[in-house]
N, C-alpha and C positions, 0 to 999 in steps of 0.2 A: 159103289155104295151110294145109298142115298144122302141127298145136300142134308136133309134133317136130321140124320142119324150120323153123319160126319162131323156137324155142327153140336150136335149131343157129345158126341165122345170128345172131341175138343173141349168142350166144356169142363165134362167129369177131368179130362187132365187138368184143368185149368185150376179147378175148383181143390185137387190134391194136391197140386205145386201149392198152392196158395198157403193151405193148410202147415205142409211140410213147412214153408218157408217161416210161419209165425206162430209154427206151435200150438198150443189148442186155443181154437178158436170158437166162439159161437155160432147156430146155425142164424143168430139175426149180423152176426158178421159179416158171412157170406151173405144173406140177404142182400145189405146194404152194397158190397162189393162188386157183387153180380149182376146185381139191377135186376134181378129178376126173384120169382113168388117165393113164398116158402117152402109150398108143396115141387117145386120146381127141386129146389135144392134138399130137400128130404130124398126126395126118388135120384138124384144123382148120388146123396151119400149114402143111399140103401146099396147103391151098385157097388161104391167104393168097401163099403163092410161087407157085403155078400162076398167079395174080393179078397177079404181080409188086409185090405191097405188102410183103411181108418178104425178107430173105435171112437166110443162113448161114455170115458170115464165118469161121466156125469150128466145128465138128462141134457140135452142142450147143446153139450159141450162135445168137440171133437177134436180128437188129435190123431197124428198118421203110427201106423205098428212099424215094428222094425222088419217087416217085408221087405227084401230088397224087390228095387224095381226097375229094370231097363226103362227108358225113357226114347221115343223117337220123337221128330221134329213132323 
């Protein structure tokens, strides 16, 4: 796999642990968190909801579905 696309999907986990961990959060949350754009973190929780592991009860706002989810290290 490539470094950028390994570095990506770390991320997306990163970004759902996070989530998971604090309940719904905003996407200027994760901004802040992440240190990285907004459009960054859109197109990671597009993957996460394409996935059906997060939603968007609210414009903005995101919290994880009750999808279970195997986790690796």
């Amino acid at each position: 796999m490539k470094p950028t696309t390994d570095r990506m999907l770390n991320r997306i986990k990163d970004v759902y642990m996070f989530i998971r961990d604090n309940g719904t959060v905003t996407t200027q949350d994760l901004v802040e968190e992440f240190g990285i754009t907004p459009r960054t973190i859109q197109r990671d929780l597009n993957v996460l909801a394409f996935n059906d592991l997060v939603i968007s009860p609210t414009r903005g706002k995101w919290t994880t579905t009750s999808k279970r989810v195997r986790m690796t290290s």
